[in-house]
MARZATOR-723583 format. One line per 4 residues: their letters; for each residue x, y, z of N, C-alpha, C. Coordinates in steps of 0.1 Angstrom, whole numbers, plus 5000, padded with zeros to 4 digits. Example, Ala and Ser with C-alpha at 12.3 -4.5 7.8 and 13.67 -1.06 7.14 Angstrom:
BEGIN
AS	5132/4943/5078/5123/4955/5078/5132/4967/5078  5128/4978/5071/5137/4989/5071/5129/5000/5079;
END
This chain:
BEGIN
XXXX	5194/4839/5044/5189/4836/5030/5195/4846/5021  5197/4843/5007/5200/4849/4999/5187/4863/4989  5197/4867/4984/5183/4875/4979/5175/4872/4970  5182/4864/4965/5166/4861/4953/5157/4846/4962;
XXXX	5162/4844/4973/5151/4833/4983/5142/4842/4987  5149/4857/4995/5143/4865/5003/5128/4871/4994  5134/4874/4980/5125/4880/4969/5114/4868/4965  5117/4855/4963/5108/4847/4962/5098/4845/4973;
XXXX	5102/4845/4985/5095/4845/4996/5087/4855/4997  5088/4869/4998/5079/4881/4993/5070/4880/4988  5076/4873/4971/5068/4875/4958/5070/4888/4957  5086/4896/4957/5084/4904/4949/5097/4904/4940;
XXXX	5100/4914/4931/5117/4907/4926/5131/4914/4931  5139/4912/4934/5152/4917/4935/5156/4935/4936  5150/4938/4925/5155/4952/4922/5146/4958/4933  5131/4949/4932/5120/4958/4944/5131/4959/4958;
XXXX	5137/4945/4959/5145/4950/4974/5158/4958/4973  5157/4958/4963/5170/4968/4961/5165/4984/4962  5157/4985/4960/5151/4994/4961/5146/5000/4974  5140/4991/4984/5136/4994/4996/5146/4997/5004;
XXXX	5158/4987/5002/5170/4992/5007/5177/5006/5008  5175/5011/4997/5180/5022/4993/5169/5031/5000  5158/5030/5000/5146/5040/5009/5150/5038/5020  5154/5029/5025/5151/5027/5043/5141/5021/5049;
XXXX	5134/5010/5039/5121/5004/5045/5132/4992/5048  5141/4986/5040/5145/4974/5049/5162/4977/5052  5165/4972/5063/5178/4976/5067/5189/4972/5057  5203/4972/5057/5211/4967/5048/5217/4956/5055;
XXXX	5214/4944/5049/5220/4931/5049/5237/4932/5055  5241/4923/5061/5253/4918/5063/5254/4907/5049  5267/4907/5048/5271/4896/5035/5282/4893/5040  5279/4881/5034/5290/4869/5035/5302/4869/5033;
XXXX	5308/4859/5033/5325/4861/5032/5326/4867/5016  5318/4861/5007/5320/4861/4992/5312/4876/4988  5307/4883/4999/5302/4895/4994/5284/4892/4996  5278/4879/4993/5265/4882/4991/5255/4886/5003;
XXXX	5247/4891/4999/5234/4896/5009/5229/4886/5017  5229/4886/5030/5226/4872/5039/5213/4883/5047  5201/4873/5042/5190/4881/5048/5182/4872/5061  5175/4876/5065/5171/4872/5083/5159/4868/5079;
XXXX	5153/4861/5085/5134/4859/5085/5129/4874/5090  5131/4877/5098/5126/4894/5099/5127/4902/5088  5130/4901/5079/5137/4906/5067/5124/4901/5054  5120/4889/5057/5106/4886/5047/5099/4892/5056;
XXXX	5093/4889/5074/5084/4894/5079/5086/4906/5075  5094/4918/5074/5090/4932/5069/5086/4933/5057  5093/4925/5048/5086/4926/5033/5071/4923/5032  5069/4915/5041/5058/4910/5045/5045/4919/5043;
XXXX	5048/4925/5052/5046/4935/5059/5040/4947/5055  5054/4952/5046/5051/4964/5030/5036/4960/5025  5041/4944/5017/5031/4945/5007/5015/4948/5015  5012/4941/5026/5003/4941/5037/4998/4959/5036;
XXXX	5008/4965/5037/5003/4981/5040/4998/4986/5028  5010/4983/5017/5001/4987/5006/4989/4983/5001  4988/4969/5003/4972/4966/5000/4965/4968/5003  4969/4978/5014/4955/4981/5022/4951/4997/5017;
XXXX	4963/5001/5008/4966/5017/5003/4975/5023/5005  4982/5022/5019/4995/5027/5021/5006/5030/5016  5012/5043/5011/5021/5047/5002/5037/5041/5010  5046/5040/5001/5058/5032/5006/5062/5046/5027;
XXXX	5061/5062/5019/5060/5074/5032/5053/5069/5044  5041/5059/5038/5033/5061/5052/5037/5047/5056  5044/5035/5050/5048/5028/5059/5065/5027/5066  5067/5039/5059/5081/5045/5069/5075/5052/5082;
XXXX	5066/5058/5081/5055/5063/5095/5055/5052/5106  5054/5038/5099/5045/5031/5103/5054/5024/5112  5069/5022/5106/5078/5014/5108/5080/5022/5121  5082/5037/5121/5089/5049/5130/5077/5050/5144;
XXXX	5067/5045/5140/5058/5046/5154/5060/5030/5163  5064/5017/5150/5062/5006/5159/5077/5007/5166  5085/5017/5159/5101/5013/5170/5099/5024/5181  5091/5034/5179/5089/5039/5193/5081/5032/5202;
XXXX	5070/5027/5200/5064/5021/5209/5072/5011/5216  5078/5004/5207/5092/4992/5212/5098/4996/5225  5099/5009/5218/5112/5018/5230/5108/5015/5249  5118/5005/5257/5110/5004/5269/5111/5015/5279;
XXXX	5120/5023/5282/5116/5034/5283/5116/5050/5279  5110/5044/5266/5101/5059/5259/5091/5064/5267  5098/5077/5266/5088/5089/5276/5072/5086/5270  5065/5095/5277/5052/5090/5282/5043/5100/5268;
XXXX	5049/5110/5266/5045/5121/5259/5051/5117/5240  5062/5108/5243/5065/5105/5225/5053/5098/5222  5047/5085/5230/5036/5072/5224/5030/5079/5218  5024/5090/5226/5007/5097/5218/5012/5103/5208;
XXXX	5020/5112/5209/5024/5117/5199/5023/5112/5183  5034/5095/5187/5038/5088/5175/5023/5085/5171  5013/5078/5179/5001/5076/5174/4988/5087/5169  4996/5092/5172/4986/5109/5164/4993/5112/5149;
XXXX	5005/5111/5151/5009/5113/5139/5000/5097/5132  5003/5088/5129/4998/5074/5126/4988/5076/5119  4978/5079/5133/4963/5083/5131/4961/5092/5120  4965/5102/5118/4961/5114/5109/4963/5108/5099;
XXXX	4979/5099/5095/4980/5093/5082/4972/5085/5075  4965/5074/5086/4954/5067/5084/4942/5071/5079  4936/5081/5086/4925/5089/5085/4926/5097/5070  4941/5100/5063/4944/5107/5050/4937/5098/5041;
XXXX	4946/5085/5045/4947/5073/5035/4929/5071/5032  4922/5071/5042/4908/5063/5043/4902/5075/5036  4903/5087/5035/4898/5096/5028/4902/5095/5013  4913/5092/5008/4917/5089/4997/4908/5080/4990;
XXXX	4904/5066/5001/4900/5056/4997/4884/5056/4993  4875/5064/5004/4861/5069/4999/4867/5077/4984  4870/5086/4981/4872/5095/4970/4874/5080/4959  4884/5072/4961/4883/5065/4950/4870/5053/4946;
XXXX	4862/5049/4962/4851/5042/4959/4842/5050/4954  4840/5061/4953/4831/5071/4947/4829/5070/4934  4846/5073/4928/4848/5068/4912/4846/5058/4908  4849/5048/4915/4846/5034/4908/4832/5031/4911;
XXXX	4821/5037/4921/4810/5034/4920/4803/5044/4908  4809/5052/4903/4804/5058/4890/4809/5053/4877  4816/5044/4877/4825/5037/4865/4817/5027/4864  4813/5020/4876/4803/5015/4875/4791/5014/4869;
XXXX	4782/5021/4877/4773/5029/4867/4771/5028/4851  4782/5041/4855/4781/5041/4834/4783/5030/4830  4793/5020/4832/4795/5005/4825/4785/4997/4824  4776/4999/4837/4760/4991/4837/4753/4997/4826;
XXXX	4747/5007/4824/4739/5017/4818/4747/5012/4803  4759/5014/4799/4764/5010/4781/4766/4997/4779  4764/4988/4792/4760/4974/4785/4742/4971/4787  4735/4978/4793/4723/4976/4789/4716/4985/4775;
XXXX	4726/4992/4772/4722/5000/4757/4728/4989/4749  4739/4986/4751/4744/4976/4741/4738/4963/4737  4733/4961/4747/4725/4943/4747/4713/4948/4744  4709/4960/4740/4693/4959/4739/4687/4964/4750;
XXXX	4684/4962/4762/4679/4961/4768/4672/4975/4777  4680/4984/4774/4674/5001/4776/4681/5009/4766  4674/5017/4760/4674/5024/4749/4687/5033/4752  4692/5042/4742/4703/5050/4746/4699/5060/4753;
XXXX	4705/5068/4757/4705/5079/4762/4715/5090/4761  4713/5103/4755/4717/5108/4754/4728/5118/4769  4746/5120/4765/4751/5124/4778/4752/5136/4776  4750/5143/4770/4747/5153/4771/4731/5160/4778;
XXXX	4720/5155/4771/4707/5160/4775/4702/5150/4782  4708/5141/4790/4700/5129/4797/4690/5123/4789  4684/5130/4779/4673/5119/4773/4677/5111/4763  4665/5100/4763/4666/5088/4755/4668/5093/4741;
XX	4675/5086/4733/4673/5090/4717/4667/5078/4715  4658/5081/4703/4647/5071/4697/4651/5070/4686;
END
């Protein structure tokens, strides 16, 4: 498939794979006699894949990790002492990311808050409150 099939298939646009390309998240295409980019179904499955990790939080670094522990494990005979390894490294990354992710439910459960609290001052319904001195103004 071509690139802008590959990019519609994703849902992402062109320059995004041009881009990944140039990172090393997706390999570089063979092209055709006329020059263009002939891409593989493995080729969406990885893009796939990306968006999959990011949405889960995963920075483009940690799914280069991600990519580098599933081709070790691939490996059939990779030594006994790389697996854990690769999956320790993994692990820690994971463990960063989920830490990142409490810190940001934290914020948004206080964004919260406040947005509850200034639409019940605004509708009426609880008096203001002062943010500086916690108390109500009358």
């Amino acid at each position: 498939m071509r690139i802008g099939e590959l990019a519609k298939g994703a849902g992402v646009n062109v320059q995004t794979l041009r881009f990944y390309e140039r990172q090393g998240l997706l390999p570089q295409p063979a092209r055709n006699r006329a020059g263009y980019r002939q891409y593989l179904r493995r080729d969406l499955d990885r893009l796939r894949f990306i968006k999959t990790c990011q949405e889960s939080g995963f920075t483009l670094k940690d799914v280069k990790e991600v990519f580098e522990l599933h081709r070790i494990l691939a490996l059939p005979g990779c030594e006994r002492s790389i697996k854990p390894q690769a999956q320790r490294l993994f692990l820690a990354a994971a463990a960063r990311r989920l830490a990142l992710i409490d810190e940001k439910l934290k914020l948004l459960n206080k964004m919260k808050r406040d947005m509850t609290a200034l639409i019940a001052t605004l509708s009426g319904q609880a008096r203001p409150v002062c943010p500086v001195s916690g108390l109500q103004v009358t």
